[in-house]
C-alpha positions in Angstrom: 0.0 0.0 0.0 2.7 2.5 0.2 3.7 2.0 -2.8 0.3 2.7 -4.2 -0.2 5.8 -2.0 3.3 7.1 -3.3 2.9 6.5 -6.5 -0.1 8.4 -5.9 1.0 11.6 -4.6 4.1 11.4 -6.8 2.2 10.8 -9.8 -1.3 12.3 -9.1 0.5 14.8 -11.2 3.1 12.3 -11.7 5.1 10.5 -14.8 8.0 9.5 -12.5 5.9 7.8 -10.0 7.1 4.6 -9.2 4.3 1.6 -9.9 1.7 2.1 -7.5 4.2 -0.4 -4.6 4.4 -1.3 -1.2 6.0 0.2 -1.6 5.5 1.1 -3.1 8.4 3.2 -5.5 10.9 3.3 -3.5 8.9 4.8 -0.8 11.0 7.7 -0.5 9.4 10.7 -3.0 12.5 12.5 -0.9 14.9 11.6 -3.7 12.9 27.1 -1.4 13.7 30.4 0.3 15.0 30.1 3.6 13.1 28.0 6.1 10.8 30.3 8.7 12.8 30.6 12.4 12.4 27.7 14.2 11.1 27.3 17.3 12.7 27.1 20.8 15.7 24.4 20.6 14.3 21.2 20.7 14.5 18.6 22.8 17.0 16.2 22.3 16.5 12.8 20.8 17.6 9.3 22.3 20.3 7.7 21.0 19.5 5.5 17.3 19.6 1.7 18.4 23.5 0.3 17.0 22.7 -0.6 13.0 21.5 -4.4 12.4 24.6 -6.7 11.5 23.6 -9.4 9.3 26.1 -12.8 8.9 25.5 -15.5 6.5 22.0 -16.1 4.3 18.9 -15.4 6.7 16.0 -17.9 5.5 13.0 -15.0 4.7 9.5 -16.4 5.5 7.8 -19.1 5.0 5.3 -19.4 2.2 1.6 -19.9 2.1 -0.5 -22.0 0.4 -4.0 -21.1 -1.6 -5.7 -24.2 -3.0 -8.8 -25.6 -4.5 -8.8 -28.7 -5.5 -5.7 -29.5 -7.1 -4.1 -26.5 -8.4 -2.0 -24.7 -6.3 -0.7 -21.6 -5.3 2.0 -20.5 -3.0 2.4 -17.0 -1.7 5.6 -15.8 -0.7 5.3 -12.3 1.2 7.4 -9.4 0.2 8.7 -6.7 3.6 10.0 -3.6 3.6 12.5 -2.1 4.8 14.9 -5.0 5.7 18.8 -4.8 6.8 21.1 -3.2 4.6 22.9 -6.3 2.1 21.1 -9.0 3.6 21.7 -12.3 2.2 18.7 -14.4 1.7 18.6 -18.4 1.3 16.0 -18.2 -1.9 16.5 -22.1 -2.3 12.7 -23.0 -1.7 11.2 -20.2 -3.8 13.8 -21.1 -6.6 12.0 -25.0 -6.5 8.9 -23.7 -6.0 8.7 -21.1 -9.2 10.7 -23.6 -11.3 7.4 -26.0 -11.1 4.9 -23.6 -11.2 3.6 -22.7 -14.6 2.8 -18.8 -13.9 4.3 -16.1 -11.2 2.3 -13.4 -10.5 3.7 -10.1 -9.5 2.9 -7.8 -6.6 -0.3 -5.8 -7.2 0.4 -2.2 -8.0 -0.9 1.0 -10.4 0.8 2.1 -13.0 0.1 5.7 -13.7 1.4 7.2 -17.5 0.2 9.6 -20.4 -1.7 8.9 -23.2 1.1 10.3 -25.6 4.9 10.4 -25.4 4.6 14.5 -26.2 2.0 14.8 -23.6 4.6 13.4 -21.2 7.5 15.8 -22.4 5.1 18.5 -22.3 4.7 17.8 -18.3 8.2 17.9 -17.6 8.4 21.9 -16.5 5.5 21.6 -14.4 7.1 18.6 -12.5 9.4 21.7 -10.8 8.5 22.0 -7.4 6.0 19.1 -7.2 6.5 18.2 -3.7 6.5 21.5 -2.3 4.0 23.3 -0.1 1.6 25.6 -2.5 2.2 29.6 -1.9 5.7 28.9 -1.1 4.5 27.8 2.3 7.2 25.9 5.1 6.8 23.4 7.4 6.9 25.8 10.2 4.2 27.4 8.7 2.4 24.4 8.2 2.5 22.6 11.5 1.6 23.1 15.1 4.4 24.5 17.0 5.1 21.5 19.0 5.1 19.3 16.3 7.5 21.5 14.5 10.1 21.3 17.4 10.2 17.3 17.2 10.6 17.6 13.4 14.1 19.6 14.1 14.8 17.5 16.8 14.4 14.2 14.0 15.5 16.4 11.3 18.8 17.2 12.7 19.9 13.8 13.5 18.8 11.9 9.9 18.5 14.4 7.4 21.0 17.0 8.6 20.7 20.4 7.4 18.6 20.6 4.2 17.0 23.7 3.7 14.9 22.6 0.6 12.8 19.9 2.7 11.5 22.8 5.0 9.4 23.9 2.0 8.0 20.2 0.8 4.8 19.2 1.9 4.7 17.4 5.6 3.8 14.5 3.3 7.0 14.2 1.2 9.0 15.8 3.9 7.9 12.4 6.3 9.0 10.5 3.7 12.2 11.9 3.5 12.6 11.5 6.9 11.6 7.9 6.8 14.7 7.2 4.0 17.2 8.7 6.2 16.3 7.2 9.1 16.1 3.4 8.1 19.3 4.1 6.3 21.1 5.3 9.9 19.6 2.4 11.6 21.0 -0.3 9.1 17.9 -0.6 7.0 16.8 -0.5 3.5 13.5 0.3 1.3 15.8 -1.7 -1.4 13.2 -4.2 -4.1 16.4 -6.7 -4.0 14.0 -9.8 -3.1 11.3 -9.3 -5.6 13.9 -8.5 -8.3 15.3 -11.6 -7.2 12.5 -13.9 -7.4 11.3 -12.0 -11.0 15.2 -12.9 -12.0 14.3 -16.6 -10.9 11.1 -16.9 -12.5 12.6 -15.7 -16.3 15.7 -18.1 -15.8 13.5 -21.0 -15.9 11.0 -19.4 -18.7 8.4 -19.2 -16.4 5.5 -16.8 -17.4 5.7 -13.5 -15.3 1.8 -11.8 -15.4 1.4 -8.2 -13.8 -1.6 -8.0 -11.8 -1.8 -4.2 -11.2 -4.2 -1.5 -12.8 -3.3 1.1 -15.5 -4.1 5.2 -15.0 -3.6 7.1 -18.0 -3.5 10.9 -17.8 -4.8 12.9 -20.7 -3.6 16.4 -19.8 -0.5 15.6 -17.6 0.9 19.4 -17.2 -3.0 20.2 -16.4 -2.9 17.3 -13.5 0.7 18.7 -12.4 -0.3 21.9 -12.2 -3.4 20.8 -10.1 -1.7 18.5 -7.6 1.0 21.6 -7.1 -2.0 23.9 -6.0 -4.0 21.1 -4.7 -4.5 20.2 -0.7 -3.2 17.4 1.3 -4.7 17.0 4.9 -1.1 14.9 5.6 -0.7 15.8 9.3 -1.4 13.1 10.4 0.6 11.2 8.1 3.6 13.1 9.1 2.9 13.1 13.4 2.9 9.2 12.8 5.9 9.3 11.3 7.2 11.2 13.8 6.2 8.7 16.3 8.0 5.7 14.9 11.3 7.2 14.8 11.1 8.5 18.4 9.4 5.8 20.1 9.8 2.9 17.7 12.3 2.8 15.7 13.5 -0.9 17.8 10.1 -2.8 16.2 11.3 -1.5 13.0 14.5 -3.8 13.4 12.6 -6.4 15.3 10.1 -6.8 12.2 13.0 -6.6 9.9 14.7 -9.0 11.6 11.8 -11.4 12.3 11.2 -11.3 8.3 14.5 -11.9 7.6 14.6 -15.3 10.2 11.0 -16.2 9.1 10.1 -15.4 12.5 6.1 -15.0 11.1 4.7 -15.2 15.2 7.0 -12.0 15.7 5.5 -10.4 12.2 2.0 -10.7 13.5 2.4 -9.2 17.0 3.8 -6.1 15.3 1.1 -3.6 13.3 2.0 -0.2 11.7 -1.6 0.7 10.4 -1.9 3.5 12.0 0.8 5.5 10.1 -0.2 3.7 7.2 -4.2 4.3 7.5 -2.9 8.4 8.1 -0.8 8.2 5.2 -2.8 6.7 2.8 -5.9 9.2 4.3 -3.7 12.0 3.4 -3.4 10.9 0.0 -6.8 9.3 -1.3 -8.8 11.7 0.9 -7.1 14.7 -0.5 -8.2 17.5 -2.9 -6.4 16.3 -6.1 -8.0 12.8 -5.8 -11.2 14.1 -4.8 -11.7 16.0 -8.2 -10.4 13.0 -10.5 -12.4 10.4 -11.2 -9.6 8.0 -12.8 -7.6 8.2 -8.9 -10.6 7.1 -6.5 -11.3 3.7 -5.6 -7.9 3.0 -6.1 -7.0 0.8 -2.9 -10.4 -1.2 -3.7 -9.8 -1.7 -7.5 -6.2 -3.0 -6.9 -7.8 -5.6 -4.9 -10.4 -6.8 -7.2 -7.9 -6.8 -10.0 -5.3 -8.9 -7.7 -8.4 -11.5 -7.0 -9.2 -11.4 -11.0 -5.6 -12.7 -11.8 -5.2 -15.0 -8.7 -8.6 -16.7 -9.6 -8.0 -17.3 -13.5 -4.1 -18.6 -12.1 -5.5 -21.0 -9.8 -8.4 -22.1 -12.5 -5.4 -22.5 -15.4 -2.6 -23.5 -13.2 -1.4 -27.0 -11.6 0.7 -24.7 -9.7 1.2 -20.5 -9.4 3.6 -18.3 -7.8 2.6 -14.8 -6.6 3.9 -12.1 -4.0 2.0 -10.2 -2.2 3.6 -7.4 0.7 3.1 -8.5 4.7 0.5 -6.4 4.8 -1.5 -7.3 1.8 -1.0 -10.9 4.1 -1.6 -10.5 7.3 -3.4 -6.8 7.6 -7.4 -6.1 8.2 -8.0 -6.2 4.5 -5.8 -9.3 3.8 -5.7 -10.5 0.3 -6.0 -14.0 1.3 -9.2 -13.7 3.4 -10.5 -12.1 0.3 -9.8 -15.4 -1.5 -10.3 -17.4 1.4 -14.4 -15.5 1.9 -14.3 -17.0 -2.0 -14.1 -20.6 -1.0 -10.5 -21.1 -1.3 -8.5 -23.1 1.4 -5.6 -20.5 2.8 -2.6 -22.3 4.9 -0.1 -20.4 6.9 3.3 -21.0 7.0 4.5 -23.7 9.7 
């Protein structure tokens, strides 16, 4: 889902959006006079936990299994961020896409033009995209108090950078996000499923996309909206806020617990606050409000998903597909979806 709400807000005027993923995109759209005073000093921050040292392969998660009847398919769930070069032991998912006839990729949205002029057209009004509209900063843009623990993280990830005080909190939280994991020995890298789409083409086995397509008619038009649009992203950002000063350690521990297949320590830990904010501040906001072709979009990727997975299953002796943790194990899981359809869903032992 970050992906999708990325790809989103990068692209809602976007042609350099990364596919609607999970992270989604890398996740970081962090990749301008002078910033308003800020406030009083702030307070200062506890010391980041010493970065994750990874020896030898870690064994990633177990898979699960969807069936009906005979056919098969095994999901094999895709985590971000995870510890900086890790080494994973991808012996089972090699066996396991080398006899499956069809792998099917992580849902996502694509979002492009309907013309290659269109899209060179866009390109000047993609200047200052991620910035506040009327030149705004974040000091003008959030509560005092929140402002002071923004320095406070600021100083110690990003450093000083003048030209994030003038993005929106949005962008400017996920800015902080990429530094942070980074300093903590963590990384929003796509190494895994870049692996297992490597593994799937050296044994000619079929890769299907199971995303939805956007197409933008007028792209410098939608730009130029998105740049004046609003975002309510607040939220979004306090939350982010949040994680790096109170729990930046169940970041590691998840990565980590991913990483040794440690599903039991996955499931006791849940982000969906920051991510029902962040996703809020993106499909609840002005821009996607006043066009048609970016509502629904959370919903749509979902049915699409279940189309492909269905017509897999029905074809296929055997299918391979990804899916993100929390397209797993979250409220809206993509297997109870399938399992509410009649399928049988096994978890990983």
């Amino acid at each position: 889902m970050m992906k999708t709400r990325l790809a989103c807000a990068l692209a809602l005027g976007c042609l350099t959006l990364p596919a609607l993923a999970q992270t989604a995109a890398d996740p970081s759209p962090a990749t301008v006079a002078q910033a308003a005073d800020a406030p009083a000093a702030a307070a200062p921050v506890a010391e980041a936990p010493a970065q994750i040292v990874v020896s030898g392969k870690r064994p990633g998660p177990g898979v699960w299994k969807v069936s009906k009847g005979e056919h098969v398919m095994w999901v094999f769930g895709l985590y971000s961020p995870l510890p900086q070069k890790m080494e994973w032991d991808a012996g089972r998912v090699e066996r396991l896409v080398a006899q499956s006839q069809e792998v099917l990729t992580p849902p996502g949205v694509s979002v492009g033009t309907s013309s290659f002029f269109g899209t060179l057209a866009a390109l000047p009004a993609m200047i200052g995209m991620r910035k506040n509209p009327d030149g705004a900063t974040l000091h003008d843009m959030l509560p005092a108090d929140v402002y002071t623990r923004w320095q406070a993280l600021k100083g110690r990830y990003i450093g000083d950078d003048d030209d994030v005080e003038r993005y929106r909190p949005f962008f400017a939280s996920e800015a902080l996000m990429e530094a942070g994991l980074k300093k903590n020995g963590l990384s929003k890298s796509q190494e895994v499923r870049k692996q297992i789409d490597k593994i799937a083409k050296t044994n000619g086995v079929k890769l299907t996309q199971t995303g939805i397509s956007i197409s933008i008619d007028n792209p410098r038009r939608a730009l130029n909206e998105f740049k004046q649009s609003q975002m309510d992203d607040t939220a979004c950002f306090i939350k982010t806020l949040d994680r790096f000063e109170n729990d930046i350690g169940a970041i590691r521990t998840r990565a980590d617990a991913w990483a040794n297949g440690d599903i039991g320590q996955i499931r006791n830990l849940d982000y969906a606050e920051r991510e029902d904010a962040c996703n809020s501040a993106v499909f609840n906001g002005s821009f996607a409000r006043n066009n048609p072709q970016m509502q629904g979009l959370p919903a749509r990727r979902l049915a699409a998903w279940l189309d492909a997975a269905e017509a897999a299953l029905d074809r296929n002796k055997s299918t391979f597909a990804m899916l993100s943790m929390g397209e797993i194990l979250g409220p809206k899981s993509y297997l109870a979806a399938l399992q509410a359809k009649g399928y049988t869903v096994e978890s990983p032992k």
